[in-house]
N, C-alpha and C positions, 0 to 999 in steps of 0.2 A: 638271310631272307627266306622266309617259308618257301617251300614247294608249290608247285601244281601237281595238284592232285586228278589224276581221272578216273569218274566215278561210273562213267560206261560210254560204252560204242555199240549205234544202233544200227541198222539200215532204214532208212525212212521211203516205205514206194509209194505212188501215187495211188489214190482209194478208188481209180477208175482204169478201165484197159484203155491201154495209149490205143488211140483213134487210128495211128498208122504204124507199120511196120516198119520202117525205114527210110529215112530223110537223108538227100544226098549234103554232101556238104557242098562248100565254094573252091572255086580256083586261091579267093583270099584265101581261106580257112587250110586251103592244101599249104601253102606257104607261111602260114603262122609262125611263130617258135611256139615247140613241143614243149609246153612249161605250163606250170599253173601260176594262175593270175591270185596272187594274195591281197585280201585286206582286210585292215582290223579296225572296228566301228568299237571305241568305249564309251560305254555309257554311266552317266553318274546316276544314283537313285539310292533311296533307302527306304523306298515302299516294301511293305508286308504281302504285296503280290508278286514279289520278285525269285520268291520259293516256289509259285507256282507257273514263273513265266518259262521252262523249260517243256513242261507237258504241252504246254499252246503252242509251245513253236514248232514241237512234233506234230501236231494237230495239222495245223494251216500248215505246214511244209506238204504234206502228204494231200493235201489240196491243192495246192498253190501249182503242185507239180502237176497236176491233170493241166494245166495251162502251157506249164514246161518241161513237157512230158519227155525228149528229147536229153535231158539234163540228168534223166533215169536211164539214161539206155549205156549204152557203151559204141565206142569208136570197133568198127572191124577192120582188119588188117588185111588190106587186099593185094590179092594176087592178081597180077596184072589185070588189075581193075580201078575203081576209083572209092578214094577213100567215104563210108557212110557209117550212119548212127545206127547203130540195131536199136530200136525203140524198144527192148524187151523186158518195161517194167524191171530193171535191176535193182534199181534207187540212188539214194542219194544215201553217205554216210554221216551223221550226229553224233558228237563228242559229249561228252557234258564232263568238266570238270568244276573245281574248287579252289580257290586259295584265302587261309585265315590271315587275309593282309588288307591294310586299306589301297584301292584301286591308285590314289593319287602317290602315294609312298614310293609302289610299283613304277609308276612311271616315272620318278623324278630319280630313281635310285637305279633302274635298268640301263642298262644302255642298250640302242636301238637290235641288234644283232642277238639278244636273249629275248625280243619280242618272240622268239619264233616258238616258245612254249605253247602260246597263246591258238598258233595256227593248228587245222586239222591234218596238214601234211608239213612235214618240216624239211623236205627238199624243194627242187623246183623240177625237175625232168618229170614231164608227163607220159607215160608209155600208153600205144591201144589196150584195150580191152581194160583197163583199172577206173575206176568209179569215175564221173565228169566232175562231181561238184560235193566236195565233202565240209562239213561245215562243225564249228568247235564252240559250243557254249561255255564262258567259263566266269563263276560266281565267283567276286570279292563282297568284304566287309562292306561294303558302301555302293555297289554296281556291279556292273559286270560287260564283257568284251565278247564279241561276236566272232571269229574266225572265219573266214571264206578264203577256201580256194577254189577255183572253176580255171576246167582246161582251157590254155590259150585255143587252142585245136579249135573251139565251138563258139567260143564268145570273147568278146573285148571288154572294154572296163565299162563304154553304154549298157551292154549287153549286161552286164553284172548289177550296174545299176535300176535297169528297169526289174531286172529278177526280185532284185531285193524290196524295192519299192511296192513289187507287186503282192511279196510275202507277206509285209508290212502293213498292206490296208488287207489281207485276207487274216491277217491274227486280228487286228481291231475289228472283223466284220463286217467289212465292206462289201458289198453284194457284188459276185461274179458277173451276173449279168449285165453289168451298167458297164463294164469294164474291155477297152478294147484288147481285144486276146494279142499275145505277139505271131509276129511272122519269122516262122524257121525257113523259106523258102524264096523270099524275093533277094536274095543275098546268088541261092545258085543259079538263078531265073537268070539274074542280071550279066555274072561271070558263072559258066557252066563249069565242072570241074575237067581236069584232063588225066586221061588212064596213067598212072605208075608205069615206068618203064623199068624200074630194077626192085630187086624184093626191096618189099621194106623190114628196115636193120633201126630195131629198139635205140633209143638216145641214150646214151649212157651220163650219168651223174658228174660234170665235171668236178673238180677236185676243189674246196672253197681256197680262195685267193685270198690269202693272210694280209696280202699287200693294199688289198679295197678295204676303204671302209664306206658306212654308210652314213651320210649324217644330212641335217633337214634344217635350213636355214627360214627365217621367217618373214615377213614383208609387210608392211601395218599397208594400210588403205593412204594414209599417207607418204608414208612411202614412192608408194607404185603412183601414187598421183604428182608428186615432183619429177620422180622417175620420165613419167607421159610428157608432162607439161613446160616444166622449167631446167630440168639438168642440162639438155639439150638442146641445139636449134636445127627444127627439121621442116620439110615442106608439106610433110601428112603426117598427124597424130597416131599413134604406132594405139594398136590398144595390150591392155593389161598383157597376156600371155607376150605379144613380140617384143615389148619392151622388156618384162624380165629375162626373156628368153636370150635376148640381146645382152641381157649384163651380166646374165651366167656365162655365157658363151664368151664372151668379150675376158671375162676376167678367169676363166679356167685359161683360156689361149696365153693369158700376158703369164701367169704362174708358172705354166707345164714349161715355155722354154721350146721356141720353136727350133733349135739345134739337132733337138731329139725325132725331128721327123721330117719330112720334106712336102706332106698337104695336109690341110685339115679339111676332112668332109663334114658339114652338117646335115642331117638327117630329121627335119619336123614333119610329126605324125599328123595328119588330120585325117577329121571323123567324115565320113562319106553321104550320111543319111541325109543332110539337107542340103546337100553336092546335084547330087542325080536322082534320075527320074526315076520311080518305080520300087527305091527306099524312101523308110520313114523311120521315124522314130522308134515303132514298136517293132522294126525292124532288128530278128538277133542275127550274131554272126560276127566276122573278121570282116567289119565296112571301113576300114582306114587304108590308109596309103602313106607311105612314109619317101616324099622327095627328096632327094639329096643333089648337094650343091657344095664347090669348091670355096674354099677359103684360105687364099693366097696372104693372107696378112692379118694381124689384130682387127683392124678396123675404127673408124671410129662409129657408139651408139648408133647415129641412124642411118648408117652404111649396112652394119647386123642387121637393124631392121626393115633395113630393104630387104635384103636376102632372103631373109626370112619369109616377109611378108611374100615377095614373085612364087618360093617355093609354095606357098600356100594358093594363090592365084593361076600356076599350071595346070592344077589338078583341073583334069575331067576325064571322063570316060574312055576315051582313045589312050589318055597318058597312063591311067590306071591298068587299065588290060596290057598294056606293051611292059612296063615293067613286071604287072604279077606274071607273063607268059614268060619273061626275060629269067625273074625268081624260081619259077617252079623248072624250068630249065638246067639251071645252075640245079637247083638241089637234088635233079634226079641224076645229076654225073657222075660218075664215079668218080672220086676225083684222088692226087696222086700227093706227094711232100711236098711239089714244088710250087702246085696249083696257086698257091695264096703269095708266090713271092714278090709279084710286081706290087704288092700292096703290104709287105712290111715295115713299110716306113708311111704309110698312109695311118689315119686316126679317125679314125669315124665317131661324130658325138650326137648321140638322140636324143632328141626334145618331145617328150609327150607331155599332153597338158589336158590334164582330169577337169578343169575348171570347168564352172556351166553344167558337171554331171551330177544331176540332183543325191550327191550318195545321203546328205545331211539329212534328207526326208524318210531315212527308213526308223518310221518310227514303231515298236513293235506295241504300244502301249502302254509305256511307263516313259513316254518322252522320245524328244532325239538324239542323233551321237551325242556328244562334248567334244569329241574330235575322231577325226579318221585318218588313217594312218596304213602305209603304202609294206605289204613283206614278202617283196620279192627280194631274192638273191641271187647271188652267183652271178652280177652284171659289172661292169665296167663302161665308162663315162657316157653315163646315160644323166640324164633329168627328167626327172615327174614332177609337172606343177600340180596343186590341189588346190582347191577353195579353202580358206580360211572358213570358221564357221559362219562368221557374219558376211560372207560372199562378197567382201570386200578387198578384206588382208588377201594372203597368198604363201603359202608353204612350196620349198621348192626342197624336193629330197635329189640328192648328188649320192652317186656312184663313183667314187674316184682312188687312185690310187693313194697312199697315205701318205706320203713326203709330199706329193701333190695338194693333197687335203691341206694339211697342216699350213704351205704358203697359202692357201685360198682364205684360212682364219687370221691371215696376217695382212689382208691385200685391204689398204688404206681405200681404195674407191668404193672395192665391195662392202666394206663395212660402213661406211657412209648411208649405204640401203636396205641392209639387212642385220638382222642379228641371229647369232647361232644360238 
């Protein structure tokens, strides 16, 4: 298989002086994980403007960023202070490569874990003060693939989405003015940050886990629609996200072999903007909460999506602030060998679900994705839902150990609803 070739690395700054000099961040954003947020948007095209679609997206990047001005600047590392953006025009970094291959070859002959050529950084640990948001062009025979990565630190996967969206209609031209600007601010307005109490010590690179693999299962619209309606008899219709979310969960628990542990905690993420007051939409930042809740047994389907559904139904304001106070807590402890033992026989599995997050819309001018596609690493028994591109289907990428993998492509129920 041909290489990727890289044919330069830019710095892209904004073509205007950031308005502020430094924006605090959130109590969320203090508890993030230090990681960059990967995804990769392929695009299919065989237009004769696709030679010159790299200069434009340096063009409108370096605009787009007067709007996200913040995404140029760098994280500073505070001493007993609280963590904030030096807005100081740094930039953002541009990759541009090449590969003499056709784009669909690539995919079908890759396997997920060599995506990460594609990406502009190819770990995940995010350190202060190194770039927020480095992004990777990279031309095939027939298309070509987008790379993003953006610190967890500063933005979530909305957050990534409206960036991109926003890039999107400024390469086509879309007038600034008509466009509502985002807000870096109602995020720490709402949870204030709180001062570091011990230095802060760089995240070091965990070691990749030979044992995880990654792999992304598929869900037609049909599917998910028997799934809701008929597999089950419940008293309230679960929708798309708790129903699948239910028969991943459901059918990783009957695989893994509850012998090997003594609780399983589930952990769903949800997004905060249309929660509480005072966010919105154009709202950037760490606006999720992620509940967690005991799961004493398999369950049967709409027992899962009970669970699921209340954790989703606690969230508000009061619950949010006591756990992120509870979070930043914990992580400013120093902490010792033993700290983690009352929870080695605990499993904790996270559910985030992309769905509903316009990513399909970033169209740069020669169309939209053909698919989008999630490249974080270094995780364990995690799930990320996506939109299918007709925002019907449903993709569900798993993080899981591989003897474990391997039963989940064997489990007669799960396959009944998905295909790998």
């Amino acid at each position: 298989m041909p290489p990727i070739h890289v044919i330069s690395k830019e710095t892209i700054k904004p073509s205007l002086p950031s308005p502020q000099n430094s924006i605090k961040l959130s109590l969320l954003d203090q508890i993030a994980p230090e990681i960059y947020t990967h995804l990769l948007l392929f695009y299919s095209t065989t237009s004769s403007d696709l030679q010159k679609l790299p200069q434009k997206l340096k063009i409108s990047l370096s605009k787009v960023l007067n709007q996200f001005y913040p995404l140029a600047g760098r994280i500073e590392v505070p001493v007993n202070g609280t963590l904030h953006i030096n807005c100081n025009n740094k930039g953002a970094v541009f990759i541009e490569a090449y590969s003499d291959t056709d784009l669909n070859v690539f995919l079908l002959s890759r396997p997920i874990n060599e995506f990460k050529e594609l990406l502009p950084v190819k770990n995940s640990m995010f350190k202060h003060r190194e770039p927020l948001l480095l992004l990777q062009f990279t031309k095939f025979l027939n298309g070509y693939v987008l790379g993003v990565s953006i610190s967890h630190v500063i933005a979530d996967g909305a957050s990534m989405a409206l960036f991109l969206n926003r890039w999107a209609e400024t390469a086509r031209g879309e007038e600034e003015e008509r466009l509502t600007m985002p807000c870096f601010t109602s995020a720490s307005t709402l949870f204030p940050p709180k001062p570091h109490k011990i230095v802060y010590q760089e995240p070091k690179e965990p070691l990749e886990n030979s044992k995880v693999v990654i792999k992304r299962v598929c869900l037609s619209s049909s599917s998910i629609r028997r799934l809701r309606e008929s597999a089950y008899k419940r008293s309230e219709k679960p929708s798309r996200v708790e129903a699948v979310s239910a028969l991943v969960l459901r059918s990783v628990m009957r695989v893994t072999g509850r012998e090997r542990m003594e609780k399983v905690l589930v952990s769903q993420v949800v997004n905060l903007r249309s929660r509480l007051k005072g966010l919105s939409y154009f709202s950037i930042g760490n606006l999720w909460t992620g509940g967690v809740r005991d799961l004493e047994r398999e369950g049967r389907q709409e027992e899962v999506e009970k669970v699921l559904r209340e954790v989703v139904r606690e969230v508000n304001e009061e619950t949010v602030r006591k756990e992120a106070e509870r979070s930043f807590t914990l992580k400013n402890e120093v902490k010792g060998e033993d700290d983690d033992k009352g929870r080695r026989n605990e499993r904790l599995w996270i559910f985030s679900s992309w769905c509903r997050i316009p990513l399909y819309k970033s169209d740069f001018g020669l169309g939209e994705p053909e698919w989008i596609g999630c490249g974080i690493w270094n995780m364990k028994d995690v799930c990320i839902l996506i939109d299918a591109k007709d925002g019907e289907g449903m993709e569900a990428w798993l993080w899981m150990e591989r003897d474990e993998m391997d039963r989940l492509e064997n489990d007669e129920e799960f396959l009944s609803f998905v295909s790998f």
